[in-house]
Structures are given as structure tokens and as C-alpha cells.
C-alpha positions in Angstrom: -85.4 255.4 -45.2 -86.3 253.1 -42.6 -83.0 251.7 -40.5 -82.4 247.6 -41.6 -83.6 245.3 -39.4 -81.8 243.2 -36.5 -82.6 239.5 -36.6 -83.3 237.7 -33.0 -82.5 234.3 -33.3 -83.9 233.5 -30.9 -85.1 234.4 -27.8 -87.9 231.9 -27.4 -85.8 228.9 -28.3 -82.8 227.3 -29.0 -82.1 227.7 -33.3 -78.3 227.4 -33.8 -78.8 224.0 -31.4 -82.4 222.9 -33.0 -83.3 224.6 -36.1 -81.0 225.7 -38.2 -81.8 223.9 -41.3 -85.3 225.7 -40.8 -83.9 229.0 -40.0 -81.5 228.5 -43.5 -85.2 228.0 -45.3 -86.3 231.3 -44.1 -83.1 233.1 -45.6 -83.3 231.1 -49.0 -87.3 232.3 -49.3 -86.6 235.4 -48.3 -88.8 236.3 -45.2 -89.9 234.3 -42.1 -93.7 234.1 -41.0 -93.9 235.3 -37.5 -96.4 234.6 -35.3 -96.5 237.4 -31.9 -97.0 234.8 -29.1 -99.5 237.1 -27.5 -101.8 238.6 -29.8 -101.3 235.6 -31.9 -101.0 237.9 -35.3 -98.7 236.4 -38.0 -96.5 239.3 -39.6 -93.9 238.8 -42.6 -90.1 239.1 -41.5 -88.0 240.3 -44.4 -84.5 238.0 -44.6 -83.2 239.9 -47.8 -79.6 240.8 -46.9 -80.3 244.5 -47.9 -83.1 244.3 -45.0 -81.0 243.0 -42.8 -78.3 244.6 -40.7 -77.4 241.5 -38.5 -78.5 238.7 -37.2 -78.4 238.1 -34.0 -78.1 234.8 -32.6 -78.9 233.1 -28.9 -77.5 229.9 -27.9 -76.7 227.1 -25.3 -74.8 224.9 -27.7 -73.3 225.7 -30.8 -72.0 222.5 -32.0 -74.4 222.0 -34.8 -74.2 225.7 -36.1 -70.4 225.2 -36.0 -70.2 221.6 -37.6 -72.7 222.8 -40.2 -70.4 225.9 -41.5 -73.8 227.9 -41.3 -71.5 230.7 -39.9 -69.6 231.0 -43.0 -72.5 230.3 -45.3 -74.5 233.2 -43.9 -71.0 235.4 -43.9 -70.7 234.9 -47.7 -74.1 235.8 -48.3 -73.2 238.9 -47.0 -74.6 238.7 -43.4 -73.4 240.3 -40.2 -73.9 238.1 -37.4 -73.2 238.5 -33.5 -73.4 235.6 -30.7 -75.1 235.4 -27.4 -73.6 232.1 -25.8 -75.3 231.1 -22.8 -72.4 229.0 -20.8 -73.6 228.5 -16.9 -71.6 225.9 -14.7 -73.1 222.5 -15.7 -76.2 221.5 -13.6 -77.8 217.7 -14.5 -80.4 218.5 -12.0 -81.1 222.2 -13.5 -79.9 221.7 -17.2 -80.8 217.8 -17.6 -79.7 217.8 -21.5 -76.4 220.0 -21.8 -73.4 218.8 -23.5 -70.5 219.4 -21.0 -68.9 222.4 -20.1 -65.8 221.7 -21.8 -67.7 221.0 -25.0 -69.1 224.7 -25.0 -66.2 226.7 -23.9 -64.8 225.1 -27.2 -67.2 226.5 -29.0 -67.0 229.7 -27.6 -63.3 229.8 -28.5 -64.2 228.6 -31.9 -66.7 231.1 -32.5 -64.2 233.8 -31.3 -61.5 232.4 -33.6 -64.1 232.4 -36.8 -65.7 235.5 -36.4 -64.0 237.5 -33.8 -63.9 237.9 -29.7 -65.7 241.2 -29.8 -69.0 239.4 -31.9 -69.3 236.9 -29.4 -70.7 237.9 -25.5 -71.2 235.7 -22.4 -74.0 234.9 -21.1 -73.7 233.2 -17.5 -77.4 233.8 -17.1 -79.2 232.7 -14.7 -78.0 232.4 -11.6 -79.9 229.7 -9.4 -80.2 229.3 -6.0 -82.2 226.0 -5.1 -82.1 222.8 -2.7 -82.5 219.0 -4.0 -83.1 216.4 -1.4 -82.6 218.0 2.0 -79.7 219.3 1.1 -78.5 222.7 2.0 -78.6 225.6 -0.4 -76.6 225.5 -3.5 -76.3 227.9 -6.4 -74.8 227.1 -10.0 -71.9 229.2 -9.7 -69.3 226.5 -9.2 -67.2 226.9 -12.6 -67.4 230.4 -12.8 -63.9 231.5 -12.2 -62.9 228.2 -14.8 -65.1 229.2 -17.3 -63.8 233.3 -17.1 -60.4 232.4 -17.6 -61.0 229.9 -20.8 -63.2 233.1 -21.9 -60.8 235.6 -21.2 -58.3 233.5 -23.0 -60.7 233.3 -25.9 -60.5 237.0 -25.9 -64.3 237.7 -24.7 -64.7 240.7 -22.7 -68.4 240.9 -22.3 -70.4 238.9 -19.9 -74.5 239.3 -19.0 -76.0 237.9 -16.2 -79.2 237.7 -14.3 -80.8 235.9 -11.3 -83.6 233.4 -12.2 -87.2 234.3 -12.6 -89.6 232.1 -10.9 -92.7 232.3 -12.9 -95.4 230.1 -12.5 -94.8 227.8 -15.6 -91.4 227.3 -13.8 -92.1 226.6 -10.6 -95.0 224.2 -11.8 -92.2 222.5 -14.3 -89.6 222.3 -10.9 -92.5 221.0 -9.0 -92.6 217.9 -11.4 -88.7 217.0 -10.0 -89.0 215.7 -6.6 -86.9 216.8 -4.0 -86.1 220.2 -6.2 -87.1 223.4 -4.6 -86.1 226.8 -6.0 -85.0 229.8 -3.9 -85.1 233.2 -4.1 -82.5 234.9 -1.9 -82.8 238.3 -0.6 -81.8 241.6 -1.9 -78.9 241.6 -0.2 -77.8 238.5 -0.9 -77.6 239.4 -5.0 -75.8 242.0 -4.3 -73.0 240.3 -2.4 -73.2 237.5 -5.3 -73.0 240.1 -8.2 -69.7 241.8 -6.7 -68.6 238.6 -6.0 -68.9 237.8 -9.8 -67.8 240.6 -11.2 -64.7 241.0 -9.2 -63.8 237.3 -10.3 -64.6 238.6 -13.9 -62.7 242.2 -13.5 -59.0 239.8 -12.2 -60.2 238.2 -16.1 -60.6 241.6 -17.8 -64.1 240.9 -18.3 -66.9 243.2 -17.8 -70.0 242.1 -15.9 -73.3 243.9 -17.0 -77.0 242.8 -15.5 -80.1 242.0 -17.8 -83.7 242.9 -16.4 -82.4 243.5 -12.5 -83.7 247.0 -12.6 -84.1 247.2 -8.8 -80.9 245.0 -8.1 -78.8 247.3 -10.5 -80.0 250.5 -9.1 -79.1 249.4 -5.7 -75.5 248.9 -6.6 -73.0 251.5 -5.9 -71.8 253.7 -8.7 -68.3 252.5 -8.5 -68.9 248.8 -8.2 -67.8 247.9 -12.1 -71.1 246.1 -13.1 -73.2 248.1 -15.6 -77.2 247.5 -16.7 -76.8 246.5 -20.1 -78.8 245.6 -23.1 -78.5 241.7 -24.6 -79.4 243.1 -28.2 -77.6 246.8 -28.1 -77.9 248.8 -31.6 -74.9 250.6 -30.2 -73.0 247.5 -29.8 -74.0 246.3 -33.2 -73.6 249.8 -35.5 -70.4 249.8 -33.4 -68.9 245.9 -35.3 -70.7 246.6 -38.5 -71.7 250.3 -39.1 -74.8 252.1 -40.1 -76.5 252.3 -37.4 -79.6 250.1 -36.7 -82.6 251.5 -34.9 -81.7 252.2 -31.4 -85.0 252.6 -29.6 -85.6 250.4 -27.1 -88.1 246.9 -27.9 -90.9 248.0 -26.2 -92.0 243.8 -26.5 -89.4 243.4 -24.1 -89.7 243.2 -20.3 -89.1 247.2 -20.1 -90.7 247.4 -16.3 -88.1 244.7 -15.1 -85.4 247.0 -16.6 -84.6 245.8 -19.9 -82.4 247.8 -22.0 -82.3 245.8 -25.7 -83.0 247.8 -28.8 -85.7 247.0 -31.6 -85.5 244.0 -33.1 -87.7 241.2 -34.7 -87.6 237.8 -33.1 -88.0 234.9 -35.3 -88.6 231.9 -32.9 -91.8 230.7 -31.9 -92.7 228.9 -28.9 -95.5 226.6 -30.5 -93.1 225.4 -33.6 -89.6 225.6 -32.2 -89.7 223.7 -28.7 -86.5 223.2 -26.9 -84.7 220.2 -26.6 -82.1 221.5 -23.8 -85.1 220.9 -20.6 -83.7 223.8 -18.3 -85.9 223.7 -15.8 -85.9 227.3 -15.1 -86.0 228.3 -18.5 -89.5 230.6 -20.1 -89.4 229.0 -23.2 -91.6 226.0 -24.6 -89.7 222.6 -23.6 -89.8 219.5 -25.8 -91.9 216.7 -24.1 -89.7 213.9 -25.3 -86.2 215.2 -23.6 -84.1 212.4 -24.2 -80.8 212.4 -26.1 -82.1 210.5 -28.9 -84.7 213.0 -29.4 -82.3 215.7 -29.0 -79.9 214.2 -32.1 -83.2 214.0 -34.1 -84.2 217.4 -33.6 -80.7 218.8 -34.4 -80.8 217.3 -38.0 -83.9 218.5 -39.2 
């Protein structure tokens, strides 16, 4: 018998923010319609809760999925369900349409306090380096240390990071902000910025592990406390809820950059399911109309 499947929701856009009310369709009919961004095939996703072994879900802002109750619902209904909670220092240049800091360590706290610290991980990903207007070089770390101790409070232990990825469709998006400029530092320089990190993380009690820094990771020495780790870990996951899901690794994932996530099946899609948040660094699909009136529209669909 085949292992149940892990839901990913989502890592092509933003659903607890956006689309939940879509996303609560999908369980009620009992399968989602999946189209693979790439060879542009349309599978059938199974939602049945005897399919399922957990859902998965990726986020910037939780408020809707919180003020909803969608947490319970899907708990009742008999679904496990772990949290990926992206919360970087706020950036209005970089992250034009995020609620404020405060707002989101909140809802980390209240998603640790509903369904438990060990089911919700950190995400401080990514890090930026970039100038605006002549300035000199700045980097989104500011509230780091702020942000670890409300975590750590919250009883978190698990943080993932990376350093930004400057792909064409990001640097053309930057390119569209004048005065912006992105920057990608040396080697060296990560290094020095990821023991940085995860010694202000390890005085917190929190562990720092890297996502797709394959080169980066295997430069760091064996005794420096920051692990290569997996955002979507079957270990992790038969660990909270038992039986174990399938732990080989997604081979749709960026494996060559050094990605380490286990199989799962993605339900997002870039086309239907654009993102309202405007991170100008960010692979996903963005919403043309970015403004906050369009983002309030969006989340009560």
C-alpha cells in the first residue's frame, strides 16, 4: 500500500493569506485539479482524509486562516496539518504589501498556542542584500534578534533560511523600482552572515538549518550548529503524526541547488493563484493590481 500523501499548500503562492475559501472547495469535493507549471499536464490530487497524511501549509500572513477557524475546521475533519511561516524583518521597499511585523509574530504565537510549537517552523527566508537610492548596502536582517526572542518565547525551535535567488523574472521585476538594485555578496560574506544568524538563534535555543545553499552549507565547518535541512521533511512529519509518509526526496524540487524536501504534491498554481503580498524577490506569480484594497478583496474570496 502506497504511503498517504503530504499536501503543499503552497509553494507557488500565498493560500492561508489568499485562497483559502478555494483551498476549503478542494477538501469538500474531494480532490484538487493540478496543473504541473512546466509540462503543463493537469493531474487529480486526492483531498480524502484517508489519502492524506498532512497538509502542509506555507505562509507570509496568517491572519485570514486564523480569523477564519480553518485550522480547527480542518483538525475536526481529521487532518494533520504543519506551518511554514515566513516572518523576515519588514521591508516596504522589498515586501511593499506586508502587514507589520508585530501583526505576524502574533500569529506565529497563536498558531503555536492552537496547534503546538513543534508544528509550526520559521522561516526567515530570504536574506537580501541590495542598495536603494545611492545608499550604501543594506540587508533585511534588522529585527532578527527581536523577532527570535518573540519565537523562542512562542516556543519555536526550528528556523530555515536562505539567501535570495536572483533570477531573471526577479531582477526584471526589481528593475521596474528605481533606485533598487539587488546584490549578491560573496561566498564569504554568507558565511560570516549565517554564523552570525545562527549564533543569535543558538543564545534563543533555536536551531538554524539552510534550504537549497548546497555549496554555502558544504563550505561551513562541521561544528558550526547550522544544518542543511528539508522545508517539507517526511521525517519531521511521521515524527508529529506517525505512519510514516514517503520519504524520498521531490525530485520536482531544486535537487542540484541542494534541496532536501521529501515527496509531496503541491496544490498552488501560478496562473490561478497570484500573490497579493508583491515581494519583489519572490519566484512566484505577483498580482498586477497590488494595492491594499485589492489585497482585502482577494482574501475574502
Amino acid at each position: 500500500m502506497p504511503p498517504r500523501i503530504v499536501l503543499s499548500a503552497s509553494r507557488r503562492t500565498d493560500i492561508p493569506a489568499f485562497y483559502m475559501h478555494w483551498f476549503m472547495e478542494g477538501i469538500a469535493r474531494g480532490f484538487f485539479s493540478v496543473t504541473n507549471p512546466f509540462n503543463r499536464k493537469t493531474a487529480t490530487v486526492s483531498t480524502a482524509s484517508e489519502d492524506v497524511h498532512s497538509i502542509v501549509f506555507w505562509s507570509k500572513d496568517f491572519g485570514a486562516f486564523l480569523d477564519g477557524g480553518y485550522g480547527e475546521i480542518l483538525g475536526n475533519m481529521g487532518y494533520n496539518q504543519f506551518f511554514l511561516f515566513t516572518v523576515n524583518s519588514r521591508s516596504p521597499v522589498l515586501e511593499p504589501n506586508m502587514v507589520p511585523t508585530e501583526t505576524r509574530i502574533r500569529q506565529a504565537e497563536a498558531l503555536a498556542a492552537r496547534f503546538g510549537a513543534r508544528r509550526v517552523v520559521w522561516r526567515f527566508d530570504p536574506v537580501c542584500f541590495f542598495t536603494y537610492n545611492g545608499e550604501d548596502v543594506q540587508d533585511n536582517l534588522g529585527e532578527l534578534e527581536f523577532i527570535a526572542r518573540r519565537i523562542e518565547n512562542a516556543g519555536i525551535r526550528r528556523c530555515i533560511s536562505s539567501f535570495a535567488d536572483h533570477y531573471p523574472k526577479v531582477i526584471r521585476r526589481v528593475e521596474k523600482t528605481p533606485g533598487l538594485r539587488l546584490i549578491d555578496p560573496p561566498i564569504e560574506e554568507k558565511r560570516r552572515v549565517l554564523r552570525d544568524m545562527a549564533g543569535t538563534l543558538a543564545s534563543r535555543s533555536i536551531s538554524l538549518y539552510t534550504c537549497c545553499e548546497n555549496q554555502l552549507a558544504d563550505s561551513l565547518p562541521e561544528a558550526c550548529g547550522i544544518e542543511a535541512g528539508g522545508c517539507i521533511s517526511g521525517h519531521l512529519l511521521a515524527g508529529l503524526f506517525g505512519e510514516k509518509p514517503s520519504l524520498q526526496k521531490d525530485s520536482g524540487q531544486r535537487r542540484e541547488k541542494g534541496c532536501l524536501c521529501t515527496v509531496s504534491r503541491d496544490i498552488g498554481d501560478y496562473d490561478r493563484h497570484p500573490c497579493y503580498h508583491g515581494c519583489l524577490y519572490c519566484y512566484a506569480r505577483p498580482a498586477e493590481n497590488r494595492n491594499r484594497v485589492a489585497v482585502a478583496s482577494a482574501r475574502r474570496r
